[in-house]
C-alpha positions in Angstrom: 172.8 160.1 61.6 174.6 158.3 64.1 175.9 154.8 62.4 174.0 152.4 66.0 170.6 153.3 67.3 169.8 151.5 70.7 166.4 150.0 71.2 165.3 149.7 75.0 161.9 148.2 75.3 160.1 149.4 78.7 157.2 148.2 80.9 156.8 149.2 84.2 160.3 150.4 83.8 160.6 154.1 85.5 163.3 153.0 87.9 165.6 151.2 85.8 165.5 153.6 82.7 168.0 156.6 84.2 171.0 154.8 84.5 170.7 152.8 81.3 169.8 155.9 79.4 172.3 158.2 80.4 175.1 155.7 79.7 173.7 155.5 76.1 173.7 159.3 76.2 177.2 159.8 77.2 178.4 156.9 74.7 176.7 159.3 71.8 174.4 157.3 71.2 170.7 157.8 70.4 168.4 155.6 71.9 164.8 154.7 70.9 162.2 153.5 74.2 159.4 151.5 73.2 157.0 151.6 76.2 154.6 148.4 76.5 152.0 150.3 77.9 153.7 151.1 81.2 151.8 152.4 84.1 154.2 154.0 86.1 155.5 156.7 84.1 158.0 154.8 82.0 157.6 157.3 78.9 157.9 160.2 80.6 161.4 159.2 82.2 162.1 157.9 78.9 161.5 161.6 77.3 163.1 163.3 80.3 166.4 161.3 79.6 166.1 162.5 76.0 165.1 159.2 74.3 162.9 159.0 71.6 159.8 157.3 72.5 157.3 154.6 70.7 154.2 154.4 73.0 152.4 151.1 72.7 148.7 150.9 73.4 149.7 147.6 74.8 152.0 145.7 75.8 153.6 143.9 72.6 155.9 141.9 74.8 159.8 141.9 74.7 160.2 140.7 71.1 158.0 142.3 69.1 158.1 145.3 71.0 162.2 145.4 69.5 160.9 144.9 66.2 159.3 147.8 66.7 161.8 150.2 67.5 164.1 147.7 64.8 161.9 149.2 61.8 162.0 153.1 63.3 165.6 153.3 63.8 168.4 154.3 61.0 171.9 153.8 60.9 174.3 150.8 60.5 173.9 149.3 63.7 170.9 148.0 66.1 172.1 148.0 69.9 169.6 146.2 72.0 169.9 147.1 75.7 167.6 146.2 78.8 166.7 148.7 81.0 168.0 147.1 83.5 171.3 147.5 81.6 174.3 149.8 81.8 177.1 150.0 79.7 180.8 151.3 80.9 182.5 153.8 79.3 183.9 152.3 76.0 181.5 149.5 75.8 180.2 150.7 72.3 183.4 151.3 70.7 184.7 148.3 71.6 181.4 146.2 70.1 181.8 149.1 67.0 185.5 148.2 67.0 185.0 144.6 66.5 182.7 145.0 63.8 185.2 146.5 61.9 187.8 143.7 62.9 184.9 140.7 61.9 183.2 142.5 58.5 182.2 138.8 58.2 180.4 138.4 61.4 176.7 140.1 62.2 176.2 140.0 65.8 178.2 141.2 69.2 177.9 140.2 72.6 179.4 141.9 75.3 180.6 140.8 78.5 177.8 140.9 81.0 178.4 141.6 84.2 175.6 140.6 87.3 175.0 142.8 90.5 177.3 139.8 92.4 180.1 140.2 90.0 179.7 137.2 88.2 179.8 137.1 84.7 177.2 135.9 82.8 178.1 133.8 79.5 176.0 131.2 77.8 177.3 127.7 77.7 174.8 125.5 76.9 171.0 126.2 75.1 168.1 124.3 75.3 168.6 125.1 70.7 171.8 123.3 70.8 172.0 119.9 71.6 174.9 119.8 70.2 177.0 121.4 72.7 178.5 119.0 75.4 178.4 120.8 78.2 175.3 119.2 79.8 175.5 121.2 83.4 176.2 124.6 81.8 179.6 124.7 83.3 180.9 128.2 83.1 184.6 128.9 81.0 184.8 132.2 80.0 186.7 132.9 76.8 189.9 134.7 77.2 189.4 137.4 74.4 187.3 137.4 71.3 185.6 134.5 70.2 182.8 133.2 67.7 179.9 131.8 70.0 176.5 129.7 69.3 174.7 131.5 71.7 174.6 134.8 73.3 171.9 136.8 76.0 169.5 139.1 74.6 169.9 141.6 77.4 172.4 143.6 75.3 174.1 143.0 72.1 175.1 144.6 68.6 173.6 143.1 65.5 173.6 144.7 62.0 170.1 146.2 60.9 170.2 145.2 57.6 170.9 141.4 59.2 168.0 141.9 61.5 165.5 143.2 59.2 166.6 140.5 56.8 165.8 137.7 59.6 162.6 139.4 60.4 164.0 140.5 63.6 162.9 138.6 66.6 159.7 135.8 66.3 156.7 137.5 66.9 154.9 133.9 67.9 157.4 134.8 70.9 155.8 136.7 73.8 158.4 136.8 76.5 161.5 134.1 76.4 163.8 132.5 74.2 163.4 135.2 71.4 166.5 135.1 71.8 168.6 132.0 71.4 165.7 131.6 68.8 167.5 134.7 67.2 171.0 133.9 67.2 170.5 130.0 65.8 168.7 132.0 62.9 171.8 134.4 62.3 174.5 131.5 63.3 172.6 129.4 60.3 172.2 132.4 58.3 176.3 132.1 58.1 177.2 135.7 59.9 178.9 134.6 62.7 178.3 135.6 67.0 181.6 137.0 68.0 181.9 137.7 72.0 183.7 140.6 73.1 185.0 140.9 76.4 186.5 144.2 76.2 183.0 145.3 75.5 181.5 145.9 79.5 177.5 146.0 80.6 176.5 145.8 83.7 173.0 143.8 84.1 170.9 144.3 87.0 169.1 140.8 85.8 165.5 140.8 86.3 165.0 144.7 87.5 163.9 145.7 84.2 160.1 145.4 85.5 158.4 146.6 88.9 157.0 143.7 90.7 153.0 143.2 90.5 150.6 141.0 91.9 150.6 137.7 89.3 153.2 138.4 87.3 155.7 135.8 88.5 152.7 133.5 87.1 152.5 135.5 84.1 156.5 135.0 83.4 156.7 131.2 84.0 153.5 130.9 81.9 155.8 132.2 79.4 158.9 130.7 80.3 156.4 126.9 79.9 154.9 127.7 76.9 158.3 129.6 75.2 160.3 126.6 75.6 157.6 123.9 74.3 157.5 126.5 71.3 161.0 126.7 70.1 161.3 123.0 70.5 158.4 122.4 68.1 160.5 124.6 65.9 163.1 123.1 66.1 162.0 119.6 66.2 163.2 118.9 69.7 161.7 116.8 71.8 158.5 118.3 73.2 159.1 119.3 76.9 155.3 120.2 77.7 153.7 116.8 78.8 156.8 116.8 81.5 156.5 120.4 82.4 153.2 120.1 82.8 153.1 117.1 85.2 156.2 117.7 87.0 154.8 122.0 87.6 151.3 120.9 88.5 152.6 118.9 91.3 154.9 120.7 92.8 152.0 123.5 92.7 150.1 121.4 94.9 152.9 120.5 97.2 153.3 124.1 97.8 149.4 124.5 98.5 149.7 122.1 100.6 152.4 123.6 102.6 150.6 127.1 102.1 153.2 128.7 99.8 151.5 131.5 98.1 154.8 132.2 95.4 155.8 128.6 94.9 151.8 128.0 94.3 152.5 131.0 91.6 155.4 129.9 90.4 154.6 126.1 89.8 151.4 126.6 88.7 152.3 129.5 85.6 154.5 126.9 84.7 152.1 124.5 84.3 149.2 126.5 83.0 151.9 127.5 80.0 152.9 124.2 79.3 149.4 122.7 79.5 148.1 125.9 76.8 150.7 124.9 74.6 149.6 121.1 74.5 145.9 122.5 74.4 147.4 124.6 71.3 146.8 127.9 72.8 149.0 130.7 71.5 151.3 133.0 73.8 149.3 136.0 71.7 146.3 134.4 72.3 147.0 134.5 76.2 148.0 138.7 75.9 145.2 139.5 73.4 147.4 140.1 70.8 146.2 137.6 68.4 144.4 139.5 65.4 140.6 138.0 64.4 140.4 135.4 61.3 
């Protein structure tokens, strides 16, 4: 049994899945694809790039879709990769690598690299207030460091940590499942090491097709996601702002006959007005199970 399993979570994903799985296969590592009920062949790619493959009758959305594949996989090690993600030769032995260096720590990020070169690094979250960096100025760490906050587009956790957590919030759709993660392993005392020598390459937001409504789909969640994790949290609630501020700028942009700002604003409305109505994000999929 190999000691990581990666978990790629698919939906409409056909396009993006070759390149990430065959830098997974020639890294040795097994990869599981749980497919949200794609429609344009995901699975079969999936299969024909020698993944196993968890077919969901529907789509489970991005978290509880990598529970999922969390609970089917063995080994040490849960690597959780977008499709839209593709690791460079070495990436994996140099997350691996660390985890031998940090026993004490749970969860690797690696460096993230974007289609324009830049790399992508959190420095601020909406879950810490606490760090002063209130325009998300970029300063990239010059080797390994312990961080608050890391993307969930690919990084290295231990299963047994995962499992323990219960993996990902399933109240999550689509969203900061995420940052919600890592505040739950940073106050769980493992700590979030970056590693730099550790290289993806992130085609950032090419993981799904484009479809009619989706961009209104995703803010919906984006609205709703961030009023969620606040409540959690006890932040300050952002809905009642969202919700105004959105729903005009929606009808600015009707006004001015812009079909994808009209999209755009308005999902982020709709989601932040559901949340104050106290509609879930399951609710919204049909994934809520009857009392």
């Amino acid at each position: 049994m190999s000691v990581v399993t990666a978990i790629v979570v698919a939906f409409d994903s056909a396009h993006a899945l070759p390149g990430c799985l065959d830098a997974l296969r020639q890294a040795g590592v097994p990869a599981i694809v749980v497919d949200n009920a794609s429609e344009d062949g995901s699975a079969e790619v999936a299969r024909a790039h020698g993944a196993e493959v968890i077919a969901n009758a529907r789509n489970e959305g991005f978290g509880r879709a990598n529970n999922i594949g969390a609970r089917a996989a063995g080994g040490e090690f849960l690597l959780v990769v977008n499709p839209d993600v593709v690791l460079e030769p070495g990436a994996v032995a140099a997350l691996l690598d660390a985890a031998r260096r940090y026993p004490e720590a749970g969860f690797f990020a690696p460096r993230i690299v974007e289609p324009s070169g830049r790399v992508f690094f959190q420095p601020r979250s909406l879950l810490a207030p606490y760090l002063a960096n209130p325009r998300g100025a970029l300063v990239l760490p010059e080797g390994d460091a312990c961080v608050p906050f890391a993307s969930g587009a690919c990084f290295l956790i231990r299963r047994a940590l995962f499992l323990r957590l219960g993996g990902f919030d399933e109240n999550i759709f689509l969203f900061y499942e995420d940052d919600d993660l890592c505040r739950r392993v940073a106050e769980a005392s493992p700590a979030l090491v970056y590693v730099p020598d550790a290289v993806v390459r992130h085609g950032r937001g090419r993981s799904s097709a484009s479809k009619p409504g989706r961009i209104f789909r995703t803010r919906w969640h984006q609205a709703w996601s961030r009023a969620y994790v606040s409540r959690k949290y006890r932040l300050p609630n952002p809905a009642p702002g969202m919700a105004a501020l959105n729903a005009l700028k929606a009808l600015a942009a009707c006004l001015v006959l812009r079909r994808s700002l009209v999209e755009r604003y308005g999902g982020s409305a709709a989601g932040a007005l559901a949340f104050l109505a106290g509609r879930s994000a399951l609710a919204r999929e049909g994934l809520e199970e009857a009392p």
